[in-house]
N, C-alpha and C positions, 0 to 999 in steps of 0.2 A: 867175563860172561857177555855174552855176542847179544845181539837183539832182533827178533825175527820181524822181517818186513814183509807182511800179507799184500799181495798183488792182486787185484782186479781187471778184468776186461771190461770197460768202460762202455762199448756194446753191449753189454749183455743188462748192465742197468738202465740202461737208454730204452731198450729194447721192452724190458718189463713193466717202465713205466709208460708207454706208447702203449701197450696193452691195456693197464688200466684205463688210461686215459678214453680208448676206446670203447672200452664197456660202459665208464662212466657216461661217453655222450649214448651209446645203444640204449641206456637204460633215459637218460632225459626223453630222448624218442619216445621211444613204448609210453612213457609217463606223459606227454604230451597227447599222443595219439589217444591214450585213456581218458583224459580229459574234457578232449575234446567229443567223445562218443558219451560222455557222460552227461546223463540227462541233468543232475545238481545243476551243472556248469551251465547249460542252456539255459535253464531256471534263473539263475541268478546272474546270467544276460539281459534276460529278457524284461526280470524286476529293476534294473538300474537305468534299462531304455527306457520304461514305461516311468520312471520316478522322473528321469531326465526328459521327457513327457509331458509331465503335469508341470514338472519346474517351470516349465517354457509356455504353461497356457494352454498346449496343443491338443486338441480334444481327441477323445479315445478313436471315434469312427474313423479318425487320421490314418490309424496304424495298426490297426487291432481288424483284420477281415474273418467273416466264420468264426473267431475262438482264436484264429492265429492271429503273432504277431509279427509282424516286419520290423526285424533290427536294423537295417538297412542304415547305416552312417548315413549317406546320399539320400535315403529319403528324409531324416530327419532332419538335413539340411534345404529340404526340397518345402517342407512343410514350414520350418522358421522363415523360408522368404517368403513363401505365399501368406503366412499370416502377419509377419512384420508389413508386405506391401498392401495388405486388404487395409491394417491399422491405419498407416499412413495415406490410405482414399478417405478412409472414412474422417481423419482427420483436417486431411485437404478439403473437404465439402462442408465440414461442421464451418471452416475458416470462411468457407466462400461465402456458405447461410450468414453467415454473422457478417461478416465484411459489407453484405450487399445493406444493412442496416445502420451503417457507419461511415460517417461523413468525416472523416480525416486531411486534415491543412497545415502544415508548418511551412514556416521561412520567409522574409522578408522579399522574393519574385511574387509575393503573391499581395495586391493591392486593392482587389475587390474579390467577393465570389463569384464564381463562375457562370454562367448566363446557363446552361444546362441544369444549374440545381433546382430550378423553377420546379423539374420536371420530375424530380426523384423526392416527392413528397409521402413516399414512405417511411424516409429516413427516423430512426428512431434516436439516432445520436449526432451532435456534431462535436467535434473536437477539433477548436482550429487556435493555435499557439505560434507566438512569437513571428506573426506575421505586421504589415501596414496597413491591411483593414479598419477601416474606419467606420462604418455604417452597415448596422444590422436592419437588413433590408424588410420592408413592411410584409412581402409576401412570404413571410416565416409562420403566418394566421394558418397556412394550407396545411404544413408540419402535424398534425393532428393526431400523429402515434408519436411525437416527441416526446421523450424521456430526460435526455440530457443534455447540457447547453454548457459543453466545459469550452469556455473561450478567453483562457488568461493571455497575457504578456502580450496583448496587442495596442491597435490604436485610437481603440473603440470610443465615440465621446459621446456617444446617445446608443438607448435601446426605445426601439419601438413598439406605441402604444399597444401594438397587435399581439405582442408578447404573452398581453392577458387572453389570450384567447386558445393559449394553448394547456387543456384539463388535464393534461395526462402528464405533465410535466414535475421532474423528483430534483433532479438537480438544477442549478441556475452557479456557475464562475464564471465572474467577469473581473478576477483579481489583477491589479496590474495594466489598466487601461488609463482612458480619461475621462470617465464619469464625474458626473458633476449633479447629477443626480439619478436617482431610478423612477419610472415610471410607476405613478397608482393603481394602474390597471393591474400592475404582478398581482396585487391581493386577488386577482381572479381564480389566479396557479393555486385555488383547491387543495392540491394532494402536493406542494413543495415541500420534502425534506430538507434540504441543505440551499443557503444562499449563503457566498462568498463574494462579498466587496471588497475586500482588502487593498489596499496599495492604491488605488485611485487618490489619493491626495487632495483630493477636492470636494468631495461628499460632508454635506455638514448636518444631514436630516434623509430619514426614510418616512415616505409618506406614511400617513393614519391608516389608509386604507388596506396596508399591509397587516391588521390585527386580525383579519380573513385567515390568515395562512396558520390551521390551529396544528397542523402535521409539523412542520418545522423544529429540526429537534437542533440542527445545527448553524448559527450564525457567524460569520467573521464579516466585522467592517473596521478591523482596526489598521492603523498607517490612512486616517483621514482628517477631518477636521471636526469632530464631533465632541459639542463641550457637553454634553447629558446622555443617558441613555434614552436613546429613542421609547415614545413611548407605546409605537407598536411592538416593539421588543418585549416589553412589561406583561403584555395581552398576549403572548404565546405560549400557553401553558404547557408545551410539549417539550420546549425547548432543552437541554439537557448541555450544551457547548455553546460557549459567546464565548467573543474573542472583540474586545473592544480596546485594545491595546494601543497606545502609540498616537494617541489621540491630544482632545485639550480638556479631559472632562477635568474639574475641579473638587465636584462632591460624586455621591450616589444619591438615587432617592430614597425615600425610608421605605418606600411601599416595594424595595427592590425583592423582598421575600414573595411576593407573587410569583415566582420564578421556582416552584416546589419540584421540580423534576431537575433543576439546574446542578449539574455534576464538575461541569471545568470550568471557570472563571478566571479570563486572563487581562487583567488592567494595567500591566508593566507600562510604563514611559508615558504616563498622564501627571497632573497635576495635583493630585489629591492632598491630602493635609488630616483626612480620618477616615474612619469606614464605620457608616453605622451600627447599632446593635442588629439590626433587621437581618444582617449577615448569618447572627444564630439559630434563626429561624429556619435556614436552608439545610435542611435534616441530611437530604442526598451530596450536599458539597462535599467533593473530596478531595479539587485540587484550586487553590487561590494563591494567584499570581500576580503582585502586587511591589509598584517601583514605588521604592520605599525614600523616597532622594525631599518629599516634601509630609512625610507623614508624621505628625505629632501626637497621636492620639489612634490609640488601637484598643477594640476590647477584648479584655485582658481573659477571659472564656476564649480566645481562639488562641491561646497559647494551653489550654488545658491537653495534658496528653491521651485522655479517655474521647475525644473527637475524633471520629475519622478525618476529620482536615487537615490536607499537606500545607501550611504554610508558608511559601516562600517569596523571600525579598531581595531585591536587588540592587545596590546600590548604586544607578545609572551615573555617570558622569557625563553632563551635555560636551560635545565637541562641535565646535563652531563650524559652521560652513561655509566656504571659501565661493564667493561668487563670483560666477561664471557671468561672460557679455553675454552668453547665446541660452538663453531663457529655456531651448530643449536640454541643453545640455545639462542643466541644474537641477530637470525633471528629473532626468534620466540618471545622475548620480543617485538623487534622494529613494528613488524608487528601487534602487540596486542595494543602497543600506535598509531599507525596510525590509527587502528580499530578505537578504541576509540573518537578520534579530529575527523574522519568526521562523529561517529555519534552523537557527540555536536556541529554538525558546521550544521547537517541536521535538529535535532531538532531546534536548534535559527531560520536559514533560515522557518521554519514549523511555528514557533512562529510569524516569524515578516507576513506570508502570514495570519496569522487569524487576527495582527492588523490590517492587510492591508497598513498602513503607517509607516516609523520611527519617532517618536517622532523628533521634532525638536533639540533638544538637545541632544540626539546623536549623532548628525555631529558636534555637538561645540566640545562637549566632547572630541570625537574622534582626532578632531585637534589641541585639546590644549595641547594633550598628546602627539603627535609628534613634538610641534614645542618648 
């Protein structure tokens, strides 16, 4: 029994399929061309210009004339430059207005101020860092819309008495100079928020006459030589940050609860040996910072865990310092470790404000290692 072999003309299926092929595109056509005359389709153009529109800030009068609107790709690109380049004026001029109020100085080329600033006594800020300046010149009295006096890591070793003359004045840093003291005249600064002494190494008292300054909510004079808390410190009932760390104090005073607004309290790397009861007094404390290398005696209510007080201690080890012939050079080591400890005592205190709480075990810790 034979087997039948069916033959094909191999054109003629080629053929029939070329045929479909082409009605299939005939008909994408027509279906395209439908689309496009179809009002939906315009509709829901013109709703994804206008969404893509608003995404981008570009206001309706842009694009929208009569009731119509222009889809126009090229215009919507035409309108994001003009509004991207208007933003960017207006943010060039916001920069220039404020620049022109902003007294800006860094780097060691610079040895005194400039003879021209006599003349720009408008200025509302100065901000001059890590320069050789030594003397804050007396006609600073003219400054009389002065707001800010941020002037760390210089070579400052006097501020002048005219300083008090300036009313409008919020900030005062002179962290990191060579003070040796501050002027009694500041109790004039009225309305002083924040004073920062820090790092000067050589400050052993702030005048009386600083009990004036009732605005002051922030203090740092620690990395000095201060064996007491000053007692205009005591008289600023606004106060809420002291940072007396790094110092020679020995005790606290008992009357330290005058201090009723006082929230951060950092006494790390002194001398201390106890801490009065007067400390429970302070209702608002929530964070106490305390080098705990000489302490025998702690009351035993600031280990209670129904306190908001973070307590922590650390157990300092002194490291001897190696001396230098060249008497800058020994400054300048010491003042680079001070650097250093308050800004790992700022990051931890940054740390423990995102837990929000100290672990209950850190206060064990902390006490088991003193006692």
């Amino acid at each position: 029994m034979g087997h039948k072999v069916v033959v094909f003309d191999i054109s003629v299926i080629r053929a029939l399929w070329e045929t479909r092929v082409k009605k299939h595109k005939a008909w994408q056509k027509q279906e395209a061309e439908r689309l496009e005359k179809s009002a939906l389709e315009k509709i829901k153009e013109e709703w994804n210009f206008v969404a893509e529109c608003r995404r981008k800030g570009i206001p309706q009068a842009a694009y929208c004339k009569n009731g119509f609107i222009d889809t126009s790709v090229r215009l919507l690109d035409k309108i994001e430059r003009n509004s991207l380049a208007k933003q960017s004026a207006i943010s060039k001029e916001r920069d220039k207005r404020s620049s022109e109020f902003v007294l800006e100085l860094t780097g060691e080329h610079w040895k005194e101020l400039p003879d021209s600033l006599k003349e720009q006594t408008h200025l509302k800020e100065w901000h001059i860092s890590n320069t050789l300046i030594q003397i804050i010149p007396k006609y600073i009295e003219l400054f009389q819309a002065m707001r800010i006096l941020d002037l760390p890591k210089n070579q400052i070793s006097c501020l002048p008495a005219e300083i008090g003359r300036l009313k409008n004045l919020k900030e005062l840093n002179v962290r990191f100079n060579r003070l040796k003291s501050i002027p009694p005249e500041l109790g004039d600064c009225e309305n002083l928020e924040k004073l920062d002494c820090s790092g000067n190494l050589e400050l052993t008292e702030l005048p009386f006459e600083l009990s004036n300054l009732k605005q002051v909510s922030f203090i740092d004079i620690s990395a000095n030589k201060f064996s007491s808390v000053p007692i205009c410190v005591l008289r600023m009932s606004n106060l809420q940050w002291l940072d007396i760390s790094s110092n020679n104090l020995s005790d606290l005073p008992q009357d330290i609860d005058r201090l009723r607004e006082l929230q951060t309290f950092l006494l790390y790397k002194n001398k201390l040996t106890y801490l009065p009861f007067a400390l429970l007094n302070l209702k608002k404390l929530t964070l106490l910072v305390v080098s705990g290398d000489h302490l025998v005696e702690v009351p035993t209510a600031l280990c209670d865990s129904s306190t908001s007080l973070k307590f922590v201690s650390f157990m300092d080890n002194p490291i001897e310092n190696t001396q230098c012939q060249d008497g800058n050079e020994t400054m300048e080591s010491e003042q680079d470790r001070q650097h250093f400890d308050k800004e790992f005592i700022k990051a931890y205190i940054e740390d423990l404000k995102e837990r929000e709480s100290v672990p209950s075990y850190a206060t064990k810790v902390s006490f088991s290692l003193q006692l």
